[in-house]
NULO-683823 format. One record per residue (C-alpha): x, y, z; residue number from 1. Coordinates in steps of 0.001 Angstrom, whole numbers, padded with zeros to 6 digits. Last residue first. Layout:
// NULO-683823
(site (X, Y, Z), NUM),
...
***
This chain:
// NULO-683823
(site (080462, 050781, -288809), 127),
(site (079409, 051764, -285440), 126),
(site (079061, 048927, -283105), 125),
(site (079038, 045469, -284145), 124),
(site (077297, 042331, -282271), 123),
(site (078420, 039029, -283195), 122),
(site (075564, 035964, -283051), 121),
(site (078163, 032361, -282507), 120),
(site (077067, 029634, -284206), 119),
(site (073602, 027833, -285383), 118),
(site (071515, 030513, -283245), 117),
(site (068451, 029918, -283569), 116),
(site (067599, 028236, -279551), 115),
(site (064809, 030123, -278985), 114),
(site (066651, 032123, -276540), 113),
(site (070015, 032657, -278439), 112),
(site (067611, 033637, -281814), 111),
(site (065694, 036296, -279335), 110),
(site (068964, 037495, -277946), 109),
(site (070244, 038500, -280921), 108),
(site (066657, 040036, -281729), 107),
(site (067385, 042288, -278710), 106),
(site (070745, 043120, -279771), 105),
(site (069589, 044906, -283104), 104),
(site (070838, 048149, -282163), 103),
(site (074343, 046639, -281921), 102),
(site (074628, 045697, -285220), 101),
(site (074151, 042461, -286119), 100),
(site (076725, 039353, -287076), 99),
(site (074958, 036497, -287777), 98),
(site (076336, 032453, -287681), 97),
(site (079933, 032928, -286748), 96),
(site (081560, 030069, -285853), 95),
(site (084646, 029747, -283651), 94),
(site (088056, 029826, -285634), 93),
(site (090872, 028435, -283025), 92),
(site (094106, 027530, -284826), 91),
(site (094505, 030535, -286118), 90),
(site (097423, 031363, -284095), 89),
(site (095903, 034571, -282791), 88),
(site (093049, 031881, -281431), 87),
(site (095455, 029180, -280020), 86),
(site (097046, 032136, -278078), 85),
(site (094077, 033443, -276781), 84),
(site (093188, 029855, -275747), 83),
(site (095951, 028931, -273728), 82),
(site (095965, 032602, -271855), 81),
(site (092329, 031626, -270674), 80),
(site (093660, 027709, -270388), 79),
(site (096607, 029384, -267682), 78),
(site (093877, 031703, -266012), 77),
(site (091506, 029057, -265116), 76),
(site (094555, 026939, -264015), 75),
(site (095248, 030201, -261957), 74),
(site (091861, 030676, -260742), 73),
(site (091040, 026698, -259433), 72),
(site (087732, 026600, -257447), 71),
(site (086268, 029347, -258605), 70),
(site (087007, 028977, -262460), 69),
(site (086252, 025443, -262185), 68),
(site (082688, 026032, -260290), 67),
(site (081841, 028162, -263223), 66),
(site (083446, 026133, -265883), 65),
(site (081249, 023005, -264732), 64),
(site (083209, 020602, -267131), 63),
(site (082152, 017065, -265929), 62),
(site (084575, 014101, -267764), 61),
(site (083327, 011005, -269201), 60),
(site (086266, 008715, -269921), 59),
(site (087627, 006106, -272350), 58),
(site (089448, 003213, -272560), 57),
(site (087067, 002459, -275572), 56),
(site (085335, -000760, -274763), 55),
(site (084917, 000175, -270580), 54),
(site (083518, 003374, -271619), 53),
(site (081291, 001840, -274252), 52),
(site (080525, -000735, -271527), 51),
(site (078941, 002530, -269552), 50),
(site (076143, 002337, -271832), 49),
(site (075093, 006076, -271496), 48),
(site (071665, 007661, -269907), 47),
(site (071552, 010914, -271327), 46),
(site (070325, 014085, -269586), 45),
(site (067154, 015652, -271331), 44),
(site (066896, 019002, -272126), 43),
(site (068282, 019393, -275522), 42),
(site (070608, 021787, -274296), 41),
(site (071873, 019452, -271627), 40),
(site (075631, 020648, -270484), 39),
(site (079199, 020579, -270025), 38),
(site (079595, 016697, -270313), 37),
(site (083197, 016567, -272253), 36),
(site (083913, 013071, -273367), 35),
(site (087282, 011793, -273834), 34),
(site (088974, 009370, -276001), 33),
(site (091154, 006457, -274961), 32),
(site (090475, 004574, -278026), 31),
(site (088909, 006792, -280666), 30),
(site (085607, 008458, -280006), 29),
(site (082647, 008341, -282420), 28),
(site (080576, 006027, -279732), 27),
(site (080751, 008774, -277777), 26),
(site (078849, 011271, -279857), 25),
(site (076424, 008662, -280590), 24),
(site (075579, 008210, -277453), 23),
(site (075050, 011716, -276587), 22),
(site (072894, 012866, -279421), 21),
(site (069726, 011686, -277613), 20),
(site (069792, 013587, -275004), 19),
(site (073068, 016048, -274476), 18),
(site (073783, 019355, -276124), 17),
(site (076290, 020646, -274514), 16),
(site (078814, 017982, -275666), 15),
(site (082522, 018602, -276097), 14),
(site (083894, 015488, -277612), 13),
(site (087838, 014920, -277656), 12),
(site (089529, 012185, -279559), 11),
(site (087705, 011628, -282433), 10),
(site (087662, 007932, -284034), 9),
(site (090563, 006614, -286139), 8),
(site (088520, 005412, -288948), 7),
(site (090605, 008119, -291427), 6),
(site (088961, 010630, -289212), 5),
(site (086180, 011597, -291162), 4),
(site (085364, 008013, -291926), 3),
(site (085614, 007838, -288387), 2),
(site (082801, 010341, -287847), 1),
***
């Protein structure tokens, strides 16, 4: 990753994923970069080094988006508008793995289920 980054390091990792790819993830920050723990698709939660924390000036930070948009609605609100705008910009471009039409929803949930899904599955209606 920091050759990626000009050796700089990321600043921002958003990890659902968890296990094993964890460490790694945070060893790729930059100095004072953050991790994002927001979930543990591979099942298993990591155990991390906390030196690397202590190394980097960085921090571990819990996103529970439910609890967030519960326990604070108008900064929920604020990052909702946030992103919109980001996303008319351009500057957002999730990925698209499949796009299906809607009569083929149940095998879009199939690949989410089994875990398939490399990107984001789109489901059309009409043509």
């Amino acid at each position: 990753m920091k050759a990626l980054t000009e050796g700089h390091g990321v600043d921002v990792v958003y990890d659902a994923v968890g296990g094993p790819y964890t460490e790694p993830a945070f060893r790729s920050l930059a100095w004072r970069g953050r991790l994002l723990v927001v979930g543990f698709a591979a099942g298993e939660i990591p155990k991390l080094p906390l030196n690397l924390a202590l190394l980097k000036g960085a921090a571990v930070i819990g996103v529970f988006w439910g609890d967030f948009v519960r326990r604070e609605p108008r900064e929920f609100a604020t990052s909702v508008q946030q992103l919109a705008r980001w996303h008319a910009e351009g500057r957002l471009r999730p990925h698209v793995s499949q796009t299906l039409p809607l009569e083929r929803a149940a095998e879009a949930i199939k690949l989410l289920a089994s875990r398939q899904a490399k990107g984001k599955i789109v489901l059309t209606v009409g043509t």
